[in-house]
C-alpha positions in Angstrom: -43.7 -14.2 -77.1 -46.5 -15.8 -79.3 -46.3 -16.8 -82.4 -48.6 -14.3 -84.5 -46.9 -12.9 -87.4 -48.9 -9.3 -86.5 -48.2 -9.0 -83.3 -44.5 -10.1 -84.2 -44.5 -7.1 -86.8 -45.6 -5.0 -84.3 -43.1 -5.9 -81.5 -40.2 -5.5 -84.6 -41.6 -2.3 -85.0 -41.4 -1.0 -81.0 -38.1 -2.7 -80.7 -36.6 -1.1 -84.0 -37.9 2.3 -82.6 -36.2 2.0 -79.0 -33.1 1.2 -80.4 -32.9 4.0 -82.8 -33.7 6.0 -79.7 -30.9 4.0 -77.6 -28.5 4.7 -80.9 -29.2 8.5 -80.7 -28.7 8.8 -77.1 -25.4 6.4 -76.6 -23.8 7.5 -80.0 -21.0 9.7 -78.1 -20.8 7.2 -75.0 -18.0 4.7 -74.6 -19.5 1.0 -74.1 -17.6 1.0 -71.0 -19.4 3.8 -69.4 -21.4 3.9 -66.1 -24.1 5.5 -68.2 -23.9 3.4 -71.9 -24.8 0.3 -69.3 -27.4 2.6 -67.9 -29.0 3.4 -71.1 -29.2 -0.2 -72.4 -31.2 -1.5 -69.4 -33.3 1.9 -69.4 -34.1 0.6 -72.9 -34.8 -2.7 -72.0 -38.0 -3.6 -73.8 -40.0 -4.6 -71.1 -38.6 -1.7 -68.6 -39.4 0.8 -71.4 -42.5 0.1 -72.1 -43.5 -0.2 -68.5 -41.3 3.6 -68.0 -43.4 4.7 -70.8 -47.0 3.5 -69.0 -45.7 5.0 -66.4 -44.7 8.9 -68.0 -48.2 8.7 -70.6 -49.8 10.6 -67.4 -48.1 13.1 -67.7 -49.2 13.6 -71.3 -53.0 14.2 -72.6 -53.7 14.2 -76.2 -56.4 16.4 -77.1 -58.0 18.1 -79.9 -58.7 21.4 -77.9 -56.5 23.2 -75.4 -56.3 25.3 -73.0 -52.8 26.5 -72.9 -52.9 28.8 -76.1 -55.2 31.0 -74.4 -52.8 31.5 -71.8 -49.1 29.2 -71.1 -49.6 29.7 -67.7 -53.6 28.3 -67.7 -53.8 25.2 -65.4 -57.3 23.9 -66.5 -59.0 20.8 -68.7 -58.1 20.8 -72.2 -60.6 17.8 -74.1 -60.3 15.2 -76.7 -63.2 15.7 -79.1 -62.7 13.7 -82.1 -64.4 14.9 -85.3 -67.2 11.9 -84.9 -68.4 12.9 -82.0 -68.9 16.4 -82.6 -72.1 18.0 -84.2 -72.2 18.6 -87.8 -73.3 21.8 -89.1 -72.5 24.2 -92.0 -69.8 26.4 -90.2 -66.0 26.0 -90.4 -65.4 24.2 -87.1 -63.2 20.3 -85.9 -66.3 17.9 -87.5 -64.9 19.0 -90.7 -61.4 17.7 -89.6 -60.7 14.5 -91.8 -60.4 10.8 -90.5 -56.5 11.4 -90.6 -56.7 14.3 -88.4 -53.9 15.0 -85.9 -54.5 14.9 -82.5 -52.2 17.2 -80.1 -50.2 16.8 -76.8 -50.1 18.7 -73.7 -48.4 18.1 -70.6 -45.0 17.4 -69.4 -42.5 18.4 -72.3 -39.9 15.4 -71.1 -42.3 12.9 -71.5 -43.2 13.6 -75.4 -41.0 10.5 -76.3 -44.2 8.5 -75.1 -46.2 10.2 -77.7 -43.7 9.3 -80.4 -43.4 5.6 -79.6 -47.6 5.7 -79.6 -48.0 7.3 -83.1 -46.1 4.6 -84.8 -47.7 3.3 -87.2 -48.2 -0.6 -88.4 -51.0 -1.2 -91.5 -52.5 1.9 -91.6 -53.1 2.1 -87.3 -51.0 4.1 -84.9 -50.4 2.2 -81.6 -52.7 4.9 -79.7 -55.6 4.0 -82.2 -54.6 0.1 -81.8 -54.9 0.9 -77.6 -57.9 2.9 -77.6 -59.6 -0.4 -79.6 -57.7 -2.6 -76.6 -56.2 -5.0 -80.1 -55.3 -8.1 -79.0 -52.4 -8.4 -81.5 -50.9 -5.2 -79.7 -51.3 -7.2 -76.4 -49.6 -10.1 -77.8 -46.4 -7.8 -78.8 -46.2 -6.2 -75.7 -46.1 -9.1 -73.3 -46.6 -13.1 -73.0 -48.4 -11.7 -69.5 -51.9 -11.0 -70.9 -52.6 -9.2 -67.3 -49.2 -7.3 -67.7 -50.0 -6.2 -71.2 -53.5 -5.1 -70.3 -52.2 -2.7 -67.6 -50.0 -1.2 -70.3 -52.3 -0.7 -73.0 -55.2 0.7 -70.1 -52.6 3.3 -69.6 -51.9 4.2 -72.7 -55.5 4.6 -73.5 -56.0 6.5 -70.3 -53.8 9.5 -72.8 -57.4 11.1 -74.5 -58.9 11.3 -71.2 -58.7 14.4 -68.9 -56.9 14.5 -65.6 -59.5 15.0 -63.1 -63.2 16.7 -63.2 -63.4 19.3 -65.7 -61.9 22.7 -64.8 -61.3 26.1 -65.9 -58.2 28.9 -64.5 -58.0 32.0 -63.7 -55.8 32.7 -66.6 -58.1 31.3 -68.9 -60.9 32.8 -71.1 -64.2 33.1 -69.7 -67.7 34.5 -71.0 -71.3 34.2 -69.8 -73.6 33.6 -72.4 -77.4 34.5 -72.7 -79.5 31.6 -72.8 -82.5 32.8 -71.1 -85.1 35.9 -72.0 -83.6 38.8 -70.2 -80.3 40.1 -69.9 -81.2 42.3 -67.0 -82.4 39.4 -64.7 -79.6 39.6 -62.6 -81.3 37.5 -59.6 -81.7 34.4 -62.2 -78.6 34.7 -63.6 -77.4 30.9 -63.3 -80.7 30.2 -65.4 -80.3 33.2 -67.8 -76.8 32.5 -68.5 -74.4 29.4 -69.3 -70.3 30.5 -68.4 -68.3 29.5 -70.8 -64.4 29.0 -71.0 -63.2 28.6 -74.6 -60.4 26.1 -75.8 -58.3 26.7 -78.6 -59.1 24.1 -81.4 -55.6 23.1 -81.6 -56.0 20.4 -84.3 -58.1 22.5 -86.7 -55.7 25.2 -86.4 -52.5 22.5 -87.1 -54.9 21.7 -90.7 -55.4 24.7 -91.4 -51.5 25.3 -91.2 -50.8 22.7 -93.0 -52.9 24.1 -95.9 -52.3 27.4 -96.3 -48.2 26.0 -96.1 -48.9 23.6 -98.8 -51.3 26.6 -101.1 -48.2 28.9 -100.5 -44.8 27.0 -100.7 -45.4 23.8 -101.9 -43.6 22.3 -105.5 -47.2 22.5 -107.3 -47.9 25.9 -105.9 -44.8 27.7 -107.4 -45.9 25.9 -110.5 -49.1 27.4 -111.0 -47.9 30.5 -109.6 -45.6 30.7 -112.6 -48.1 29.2 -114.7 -50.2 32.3 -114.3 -47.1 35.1 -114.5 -46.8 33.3 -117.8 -50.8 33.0 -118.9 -50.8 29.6 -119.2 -52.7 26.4 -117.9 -51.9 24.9 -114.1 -53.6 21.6 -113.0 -53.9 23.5 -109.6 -55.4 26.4 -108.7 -54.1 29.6 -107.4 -54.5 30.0 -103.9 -54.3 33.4 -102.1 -54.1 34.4 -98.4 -53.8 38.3 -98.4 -53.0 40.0 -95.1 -51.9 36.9 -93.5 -50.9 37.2 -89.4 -48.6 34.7 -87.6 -49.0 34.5 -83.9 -46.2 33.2 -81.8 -47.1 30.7 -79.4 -44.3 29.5 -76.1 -41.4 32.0 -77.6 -38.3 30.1 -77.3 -39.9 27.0 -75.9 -43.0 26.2 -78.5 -42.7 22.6 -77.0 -43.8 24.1 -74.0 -47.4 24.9 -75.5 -48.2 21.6 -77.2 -46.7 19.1 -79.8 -48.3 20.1 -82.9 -47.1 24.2 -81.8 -43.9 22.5 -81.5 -44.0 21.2 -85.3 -44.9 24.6 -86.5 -42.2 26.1 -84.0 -45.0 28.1 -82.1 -45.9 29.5 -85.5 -50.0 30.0 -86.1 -51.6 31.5 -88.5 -54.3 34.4 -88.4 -56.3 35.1 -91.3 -57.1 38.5 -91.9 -61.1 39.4 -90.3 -61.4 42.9 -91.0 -63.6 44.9 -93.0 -62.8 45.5 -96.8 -60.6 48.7 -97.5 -63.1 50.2 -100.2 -61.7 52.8 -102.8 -64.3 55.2 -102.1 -65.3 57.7 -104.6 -66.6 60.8 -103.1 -70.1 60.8 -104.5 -71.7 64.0 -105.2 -75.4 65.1 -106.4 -75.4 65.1 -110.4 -76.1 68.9 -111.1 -75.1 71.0 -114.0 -76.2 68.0 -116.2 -79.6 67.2 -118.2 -78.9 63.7 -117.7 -76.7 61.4 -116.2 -76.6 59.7 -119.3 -75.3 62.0 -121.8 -71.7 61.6 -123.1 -70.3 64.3 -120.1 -73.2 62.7 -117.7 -72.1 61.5 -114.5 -72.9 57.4 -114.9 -70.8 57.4 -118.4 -68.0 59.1 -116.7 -67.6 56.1 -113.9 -63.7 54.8 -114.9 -65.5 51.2 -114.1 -68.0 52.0 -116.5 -65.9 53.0 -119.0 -63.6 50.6 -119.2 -66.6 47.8 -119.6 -68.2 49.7 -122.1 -64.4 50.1 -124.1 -63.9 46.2 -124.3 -67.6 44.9 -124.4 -67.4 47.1 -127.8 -64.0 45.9 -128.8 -64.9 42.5 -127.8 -68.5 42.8 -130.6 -66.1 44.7 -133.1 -64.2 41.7 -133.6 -67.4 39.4 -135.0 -67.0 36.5 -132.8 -67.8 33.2 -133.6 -71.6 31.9 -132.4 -70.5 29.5 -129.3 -70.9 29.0 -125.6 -67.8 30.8 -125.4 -68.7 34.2 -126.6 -72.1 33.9 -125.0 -70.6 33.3 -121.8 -68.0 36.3 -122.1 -71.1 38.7 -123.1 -73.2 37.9 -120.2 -70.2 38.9 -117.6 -69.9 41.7 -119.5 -73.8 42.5 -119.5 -73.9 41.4 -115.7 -70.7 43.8 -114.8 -73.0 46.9 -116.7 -76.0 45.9 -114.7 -74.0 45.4 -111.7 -72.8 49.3 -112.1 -76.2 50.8 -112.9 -77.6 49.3 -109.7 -74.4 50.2 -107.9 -74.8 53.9 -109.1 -78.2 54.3 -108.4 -77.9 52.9 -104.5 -75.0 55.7 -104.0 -77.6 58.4 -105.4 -79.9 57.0 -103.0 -77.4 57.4 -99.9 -77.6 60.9 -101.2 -79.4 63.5 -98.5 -83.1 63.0 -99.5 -84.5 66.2 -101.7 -81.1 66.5 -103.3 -82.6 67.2 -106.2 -84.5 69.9 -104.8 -81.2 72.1 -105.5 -81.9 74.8 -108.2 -78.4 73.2 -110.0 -80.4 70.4 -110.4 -80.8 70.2 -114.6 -82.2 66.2 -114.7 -85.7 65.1 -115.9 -88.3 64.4 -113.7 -87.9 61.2 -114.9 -84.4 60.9 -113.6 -85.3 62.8 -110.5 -87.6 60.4 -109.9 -85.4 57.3 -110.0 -82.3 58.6 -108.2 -84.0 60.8 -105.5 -86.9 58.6 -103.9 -86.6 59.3 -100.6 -87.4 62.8 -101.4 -90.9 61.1 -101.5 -90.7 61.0 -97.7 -91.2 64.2 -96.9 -92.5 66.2 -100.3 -96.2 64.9 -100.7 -96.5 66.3 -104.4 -93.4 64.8 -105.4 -94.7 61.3 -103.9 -97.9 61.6 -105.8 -96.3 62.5 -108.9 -94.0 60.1 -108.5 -96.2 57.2 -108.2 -98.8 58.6 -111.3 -95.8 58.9 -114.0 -95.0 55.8 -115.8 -91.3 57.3 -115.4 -89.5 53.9 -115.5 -89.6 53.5 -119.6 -88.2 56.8 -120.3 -85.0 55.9 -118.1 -84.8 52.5 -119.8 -85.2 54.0 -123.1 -82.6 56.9 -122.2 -79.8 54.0 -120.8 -80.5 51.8 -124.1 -79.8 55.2 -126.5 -76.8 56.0 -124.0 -75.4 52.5 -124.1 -75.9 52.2 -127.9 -73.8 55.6 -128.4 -71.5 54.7 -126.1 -71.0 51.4 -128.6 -70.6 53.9 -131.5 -73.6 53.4 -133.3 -72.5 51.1 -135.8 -73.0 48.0 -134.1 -76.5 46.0 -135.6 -79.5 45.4 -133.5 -82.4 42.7 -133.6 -85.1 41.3 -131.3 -83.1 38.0 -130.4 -80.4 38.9 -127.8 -82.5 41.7 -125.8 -84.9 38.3 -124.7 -81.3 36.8 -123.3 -80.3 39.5 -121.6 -83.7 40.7 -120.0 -83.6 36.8 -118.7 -80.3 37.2 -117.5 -81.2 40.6 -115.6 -84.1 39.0 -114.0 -81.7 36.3 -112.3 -79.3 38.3 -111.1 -79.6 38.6 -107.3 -78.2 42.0 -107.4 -80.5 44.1 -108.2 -83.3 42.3 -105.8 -82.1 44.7 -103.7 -84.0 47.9 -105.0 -87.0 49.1 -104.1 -89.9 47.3 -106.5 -90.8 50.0 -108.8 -87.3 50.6 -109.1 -86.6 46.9 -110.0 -89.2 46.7 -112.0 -87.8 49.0 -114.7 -84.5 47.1 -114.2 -86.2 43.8 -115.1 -87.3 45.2 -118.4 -84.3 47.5 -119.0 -82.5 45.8 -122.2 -85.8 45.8 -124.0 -84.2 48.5 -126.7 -81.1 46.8 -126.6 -81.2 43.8 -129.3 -79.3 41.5 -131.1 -75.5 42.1 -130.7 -73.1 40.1 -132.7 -71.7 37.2 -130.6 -75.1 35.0 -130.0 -78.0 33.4 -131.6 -79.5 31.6 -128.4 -83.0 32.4 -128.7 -84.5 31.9 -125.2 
């Protein structure tokens, strides 16, 4: 063996590691038995290792693979380190970290291999020290340079697939459009590329890991008490609602691949369905002069209500001048503007001429705002509706509404109405409305000024 204090670190290592192996295996074997003596020359450094270049292929390490799809799926599975994939702003294996871990398939019995090539000596597993051909690994597994060549070819040989490239009949397969026309049956192989997706078994093992750590881990139950009790946690809060678990090999996980063996066939599923909206039933405002008044149909909103209740108790108290309380009043002015705009896109999924309806009481002013698409199909409502400067009047009626709602009391200046009309002409929200609707958004808080809590003049 050659003197190199590496390589001699390394061989301590692989030796250390067969016999605790030997040890487990022999522990309830009498050394006088036929198969103690078998065991110790099976564990024979030099016929182990040469066992072990043997058994690695039956093994393939791989980052995606095939057998999730389906256990019984017979095709390639492939090693694609997060290097050599392409990087773009999706969720996918490039974002895996250097330290990702890379997965097993293939014969079960044979995992031992895997074991004995993860170990790890300054900071480098013996796989990575293989696939780099490292000389001191050569030197600790033989004085033969040829002989430990042949070894460390083999175990290299473990990231690369057995055979061409191949899919299964069990396994997944789509055809997707790459040419112009779907319907070009005759061109097909030029229209269409097949392709037979592999589960991306080493994102999904990070992603485990994770969501594990964010739900059971020491610091998690800390900040999860932190919160019951309203106070500060170094780490944040994480939340996975409707998590799934899919159960991968049944009684024999190993049976799938390595890493489903660590999780015991265990995989998670986050939840990909739509939202479950509370859906108000949303009816045409009639019976009411204005949607505005203290009985109107935009004051009555619970959500609009209960914003309005603490913005005023939140100005009552006189708070102090800092980024603080500016801060707290703009989410409070953002969460009114966010249920104006909200109210007047459900008025405007409302049949159009709704307010054609003799019920109807609102201004024209009103009628114009919440019923546009009546414009559609009534020509003099279109015209009028685009002669009336109708915008103010709403403006003028929310400011009045808003300041009643407040109680009345509350003082008003020029100042904070230039803060929040800047603050309503960033927020992405209400980009969404037609322009001459948003326009009169833009320039809504124009009555509203000065309430207590801020002197930044913008």
């Amino acid at each position: 063996m050659a003197d190199n204090s590496r390589a001699a670190e390394i061989r301590s290592g692989i030796e250390a590691f067969l016999k605790d192996r030997f040890d487990t295996k022999a522990e309830k074997l009498a050394p006088d038995d036929p198969k103690y003596q078998a065991l110790v020359e099976q564990f024979q450094f030099d016929t182990w290792i040469n066992d072990a270049a043997r058994r690695v292929g039956q093994l393939q390490v791989v980052t995606h693979s095939l057998k999730p799809i389906h256990p019984d799926a017979k095709g390639s599975n492939l090693y694609a380190p997060p290097e050599s994939l392409k990087n773009h702003h999706l969720v996918g294996s490039h974002t895996l970290p250097a330290d990702f871990s890379g997965d097993v398939v293939g014969n079960a019995a044979a995992l031992d291999v895997y074991k004995f090539l993860k170990l790890q000596f300054d900071g480098k597993s013996l796989l990575e020290r293989a696939l780099e051909n490292d000389t001191e690994l050569a030197k600790a597994l033989s004085d033969n340079p040829e002989q430990a060549q042949a070894w460390i070819n083999a175990f290299a040989a473990i990231t690369e697939p057995r055979g061409e490239h191949a899919s299964h009949t069990r396994g997944k397969q789509l055809y997707w459009l790459v040419g112009d026309d779907a319907a070009d049956l005759e061109n097909d192989a030029e229209n269409f590329h097949l392709l037979a997706p592999l589960y991306a078994t080493s994102l999904a093992h990070r992603v485990f890991q994770t969501i594990n750590h964010d739900r059971f881990s020491e610091a998690a139950k800390e900040a999860r008490k932190a919160k019951r009790e309203g106070k500060y946690a170094e780490q944040p809060v994480h939340s996975y609602p409707n998590l799934a678990i899919q159960k991968m090999g049944g009684t024999k996980p190993q049976n799938i691949s390595q890493l489903n063996s660590e999780r015991g066939g265990n995989n998670y599923l986050l939840a990909s369905m739509p939202p479950s909206w509370n859906v108000r039933d949303i009816r045409s405002p009639l019976k009411v002069a204005t949607v505005f008044s203290h009985r109107g149909v935009f004051g009555s909103r619970s959500e609009v209500r209960l914003l309005v209740k603490d913005l005023k108790h939140f100005l009552e108290t006189n708070p102090m001048s800092d980024m603080h309380t500016r801060d707290l009043r703009d989410d409070y002015t953002a969460m009114l503007m966010d249920e104006l705009a909200l109210f007047a896109m459900q008025m405007h999924s409302l049949p159009a001429g709704w307010s054609n309806d003799e019920k109807c009481e609102l201004s024209v002013e009103e009628i114009y705002w919440l019923d546009p698409g009546r414009a559609e199909e009534d020509v003099a409502f279109r015209e009028a509706r685009s002669s009336v400067e109708w915008a103010d009047d709403i403006r003028h009626r929310f400011a009045n509404w808003l300041n009643t709602a407040l109680g009345g009391k509350l003082p008003f200046g020029d100042v904070e109405f230039r803060h929040w009309k800047k603050t309503l002409e960033k927020d992405a929200t209400h980009q969404r409305l037609q322009d001459r609707d948003r326009r009169w958004m833009e320039s809504l808080m124009e009555d509203l000024t000065n309430l207590p809590g801020g002197d930044d003049d913008e």
